[in-house]
N, C-alpha and C positions, 0 to 999 in steps of 0.2 A: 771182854778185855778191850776190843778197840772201841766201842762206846766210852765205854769211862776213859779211856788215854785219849781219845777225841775229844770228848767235853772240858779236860781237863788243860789240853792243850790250847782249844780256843779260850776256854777263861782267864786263863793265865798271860797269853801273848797279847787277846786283844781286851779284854776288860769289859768287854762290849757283850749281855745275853742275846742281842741280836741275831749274831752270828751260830748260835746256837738253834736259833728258828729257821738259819739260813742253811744249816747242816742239814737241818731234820726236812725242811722241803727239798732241799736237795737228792736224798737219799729215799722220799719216797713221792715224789713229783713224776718219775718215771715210768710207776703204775699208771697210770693215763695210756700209756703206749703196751708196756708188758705185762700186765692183767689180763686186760682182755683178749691177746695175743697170745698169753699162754694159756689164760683157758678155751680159746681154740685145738690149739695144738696139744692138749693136757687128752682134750677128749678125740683125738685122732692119733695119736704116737702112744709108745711106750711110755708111761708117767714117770717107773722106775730110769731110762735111758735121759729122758728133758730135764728131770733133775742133777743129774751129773753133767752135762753139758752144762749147764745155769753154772753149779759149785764152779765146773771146772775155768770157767770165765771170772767168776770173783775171786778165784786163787788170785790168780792174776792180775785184778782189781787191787786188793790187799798186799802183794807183794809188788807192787810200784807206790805202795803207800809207803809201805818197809823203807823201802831204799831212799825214796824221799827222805822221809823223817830220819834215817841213818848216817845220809850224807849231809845233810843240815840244809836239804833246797826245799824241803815241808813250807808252802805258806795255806791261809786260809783259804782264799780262793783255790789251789788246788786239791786242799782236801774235800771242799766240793763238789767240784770236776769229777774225781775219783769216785763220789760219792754218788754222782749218778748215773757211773756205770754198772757201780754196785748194786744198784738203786733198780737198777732196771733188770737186770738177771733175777735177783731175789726175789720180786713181784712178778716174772713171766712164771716163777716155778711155785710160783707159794699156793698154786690152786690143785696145781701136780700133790706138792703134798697133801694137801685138805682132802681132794675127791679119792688118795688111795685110800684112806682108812678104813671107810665101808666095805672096800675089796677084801681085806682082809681080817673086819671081823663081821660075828652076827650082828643082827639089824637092832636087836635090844641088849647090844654092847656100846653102842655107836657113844654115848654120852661120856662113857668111860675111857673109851678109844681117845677121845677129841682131846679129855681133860689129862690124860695120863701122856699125848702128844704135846699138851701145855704144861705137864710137869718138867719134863725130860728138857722141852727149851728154857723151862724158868729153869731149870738147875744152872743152866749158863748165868744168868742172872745173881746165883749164887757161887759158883765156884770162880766161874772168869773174874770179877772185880776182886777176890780176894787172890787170886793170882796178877790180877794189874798193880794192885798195892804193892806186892812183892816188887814185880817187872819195875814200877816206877818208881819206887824206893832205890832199887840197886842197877837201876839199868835207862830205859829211856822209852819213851811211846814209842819206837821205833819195835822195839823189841815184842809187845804187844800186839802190833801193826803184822811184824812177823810170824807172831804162834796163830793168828788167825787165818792166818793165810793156810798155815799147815792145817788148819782144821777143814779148812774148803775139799782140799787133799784127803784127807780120812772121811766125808762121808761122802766121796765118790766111789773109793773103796768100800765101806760097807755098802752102797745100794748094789753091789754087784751080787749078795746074796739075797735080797728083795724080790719074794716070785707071791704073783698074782695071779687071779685067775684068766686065762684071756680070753682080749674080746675082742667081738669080729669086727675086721680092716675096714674103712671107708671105702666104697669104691669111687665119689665123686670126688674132684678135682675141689681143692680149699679155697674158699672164699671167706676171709677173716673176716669182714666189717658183716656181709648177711648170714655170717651162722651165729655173730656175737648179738648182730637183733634179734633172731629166733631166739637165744637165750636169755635175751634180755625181756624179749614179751612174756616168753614164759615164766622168768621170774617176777615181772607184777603179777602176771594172771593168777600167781597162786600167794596167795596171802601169807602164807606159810614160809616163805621164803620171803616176800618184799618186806615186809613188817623188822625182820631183822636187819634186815639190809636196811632201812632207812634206820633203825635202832643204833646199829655199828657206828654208823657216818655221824647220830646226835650227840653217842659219849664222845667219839673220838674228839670232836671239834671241842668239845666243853671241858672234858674229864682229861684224855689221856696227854692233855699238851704237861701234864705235872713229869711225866720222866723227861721230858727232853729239859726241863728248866731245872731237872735236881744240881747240878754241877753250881749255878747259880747261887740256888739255895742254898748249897754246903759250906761254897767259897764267900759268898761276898755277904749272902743274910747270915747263918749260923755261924762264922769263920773259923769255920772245920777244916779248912784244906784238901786237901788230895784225898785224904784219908775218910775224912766224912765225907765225898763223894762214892768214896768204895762202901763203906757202912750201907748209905741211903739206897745204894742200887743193890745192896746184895741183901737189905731187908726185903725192900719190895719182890727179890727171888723167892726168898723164905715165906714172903707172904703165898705168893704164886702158889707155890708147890705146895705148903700144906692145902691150900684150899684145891687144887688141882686133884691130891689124893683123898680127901673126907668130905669132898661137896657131892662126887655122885653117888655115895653111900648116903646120905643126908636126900638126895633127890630121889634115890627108890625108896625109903620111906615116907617123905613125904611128895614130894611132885616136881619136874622142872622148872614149872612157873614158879613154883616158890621159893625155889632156891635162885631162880633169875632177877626176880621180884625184890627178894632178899640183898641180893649182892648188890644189884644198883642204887636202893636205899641205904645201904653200907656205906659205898664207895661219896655216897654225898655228904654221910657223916664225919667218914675217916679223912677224905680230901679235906675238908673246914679243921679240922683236928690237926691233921699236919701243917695246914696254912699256918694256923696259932702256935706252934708248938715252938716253946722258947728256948728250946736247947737241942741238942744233938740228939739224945737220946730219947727225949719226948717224940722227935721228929722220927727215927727208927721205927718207935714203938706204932705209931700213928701209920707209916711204911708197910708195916708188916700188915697190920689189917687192910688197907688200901690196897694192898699186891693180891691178898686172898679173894678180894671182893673184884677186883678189876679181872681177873683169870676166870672165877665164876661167872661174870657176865660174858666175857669174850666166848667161854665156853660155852653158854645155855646159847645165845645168840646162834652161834656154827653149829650145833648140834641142831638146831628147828633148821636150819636152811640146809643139811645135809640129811634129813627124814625126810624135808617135803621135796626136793627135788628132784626133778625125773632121772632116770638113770642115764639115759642118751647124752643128758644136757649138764649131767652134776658140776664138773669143772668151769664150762661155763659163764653157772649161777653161782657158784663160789668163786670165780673170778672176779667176780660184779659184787661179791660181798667183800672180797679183799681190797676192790679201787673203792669203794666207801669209804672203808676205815683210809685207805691211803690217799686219798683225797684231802678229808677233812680233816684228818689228823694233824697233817704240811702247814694247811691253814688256819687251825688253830692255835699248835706252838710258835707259829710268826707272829701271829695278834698277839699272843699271851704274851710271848717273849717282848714286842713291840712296848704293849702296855706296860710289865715288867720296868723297863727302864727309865720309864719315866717316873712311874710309883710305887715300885719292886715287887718283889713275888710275893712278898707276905699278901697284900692287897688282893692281886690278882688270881691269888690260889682260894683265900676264900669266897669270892666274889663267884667262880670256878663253880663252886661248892653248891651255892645258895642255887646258880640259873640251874643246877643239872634238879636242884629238891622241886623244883618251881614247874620244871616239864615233866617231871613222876607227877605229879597232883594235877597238871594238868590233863596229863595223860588218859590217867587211871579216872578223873570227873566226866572229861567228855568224850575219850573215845574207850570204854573198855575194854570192847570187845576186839581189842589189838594182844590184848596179853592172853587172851582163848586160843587166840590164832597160835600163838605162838610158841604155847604152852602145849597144841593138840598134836597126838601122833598119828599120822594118815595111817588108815589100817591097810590100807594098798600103797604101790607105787604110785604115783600121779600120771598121769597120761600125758601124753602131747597134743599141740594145739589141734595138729593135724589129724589127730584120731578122733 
């Protein structure tokens, strides 16, 4: 809900897609600092405890957005502001979420685990914009600003019944920046992990900068309004989820490389297809496949770097795969959105399209053997440097 009432409030006040590159670095520019921070502290604290701390800061985050937007002192530059204090909880705790899930299922669940964790947040994807629709129709982004706030609230409350197995306390004294290098050497050393890691950061810069630019798209290329903002974001859920729930039934038949292999080839197809798409509902339909193939990839990607990582170190190396995507992701939607303005999205989306088909072939001619890597399940744990 406050994506789409954010996107929809910078397109409308300032006219500018700009500022929509300027939200989206905003909001995850802060991972630089709370990635690798939390995945320190992810693999030495209670996971289930660091993620309610995180929620319980962007309640608060989001309910000085509320009042903003409610008293009418909302400007661009502080939805920024706000944006990267949001910005920076969300990315200390988003490796807390990654590295629990292997805690609590089996090891040849994991893929299922990841993709059924990528359903459950695309249903936000679906359900929040068609409840923003509502909110902005009869009420105001303020209001929006407000129910998300309450949601920071409820899943503080549920992780109070979240039980793990535990495991044993640190007894050394923490050192952030030399335990984030041991994590960091170990995730080149083991190919199984860096291969996704540099994987994340290629679509993200190329491919995922298309949701921060839908509001653009809706409003000023297809001139759908508010409405076909909500449409565009709640297809790409719908794509999410079903592919979230029938890709890893599709992968124990036939293989996770395949279906990795598969979604990214997708995603180049569907992306140039929404680029072209002359109307509302072409652009939906083109959404819906997009969303399924963009969750597939996210998913196969965190699934190899959650099998290959050492257990000591998982958070981490899943901290260092979520500043990838939050790195280049920032950087990509500023350039897109940049280019955007001066030659609009239609251009720029397929343009998008064409570089991500151009690094699959390039990939797949001269280095292969990156998709063996990535596609193999270590039949052990992986070991440490130091053993």
């Amino acid at each position: 809900m406050q994506t789409v009432a954010l996107g929809v409030y910078l397109t409308e006040t300032t006219h500018n897609p700009q500022w929509l590159g300027l939200l989206t670095v905003a909001a995850w520019s802060p991972a630089l600092i709370g990635s690798p921070l939390g995945g320190v502290i992810a693999d030495r604290w209670s996971r289930q405890r660091w993620i309610q701390l995180n929620n319980l800061v962007m309640a608060a985050t989001a309910s000085a957005l509320a009042i903003a937007a409610l008293t009418k002192h909302l400007t661009p530059q502080l939805a920024c502001y706000l944006a990267l204090g949001e910005g920076l909880c969300s990315s200390a705790s988003w490796s807390a979420w990654q590295s629990l899930l292997p805690d609590l299922v089996d090891r040849d669940e994991v893929l299922a685990a990841v993709s059924l964790s990528s359903a459950q947040f695309n249903l936000g994807r679906i359900i929040g914009p068609m409840l923003a629709g509502v909110a902005l129709a009869f009420g105001s982004p303020g209001l929006c600003f407000a129910l998300n706030a309450a949601s920071f609230i409820f899943v503080v409350f549920i992780f109070s019944f979240v039980r793990s197995a535990p495991r044993p306390k640190p007894t050394t004294k923490i050192h952030v920046w030399a335990e984030t290098v041991v994590g960091a050497k170990q995730a080149w050393a083991v190919r199984g992990c860096r291969y996704p890691i540099i994987a994340v950061g290629t679509v993200a810069i190329i491919a995922s900068p298309f949701i921060a630019l839908v509001p653009a798209m809706a409003i000023q290329t297809l001139h759908a309004g508010k409405v076909g903002v909500s449409w565009l974001v709640t297809a790409q859920g719908v794509g999410a989820v079903l592919g979230a729930v029938t890709l890893p039934a599709l992968a124990k038949r036939t293989s996770r490389l395949a279906v990795l292999r598969g979604s990214l080839a997708t995603i180049a197809v569907a992306l140039a297809l929404y680029g072209l798409a002359p109307n509302l509902a072409c652009a939906v339909a083109a959404l819906v496949v997009l969303g399924g193939a963009y969750v597939g990839t996210l998913t196969g990607l965190n699934t190899a770097v959650q099998l290959h990582a050492p257990l000591s170190e998982r958070s981490r190396i899943l901290s260092l795969y979520t500043l990838s995507l939050s790195i280049f992701y920032p950087v990509g939607a500023l350039a897109q959105a940049s280019f955007a303005k001066s030659w609009g999205v239609r251009p720029v989306t397929v343009a998008a399209a064409g570089v991500l088909a151009l690094v699959l072939v390039a990939v797949t001619a001269l280095r292969p053997t990156v998709w063996g890597e990535m596609g193999s399940t270590p039949t052990a744990l992986p070991v440490l440097l130091a053993e």
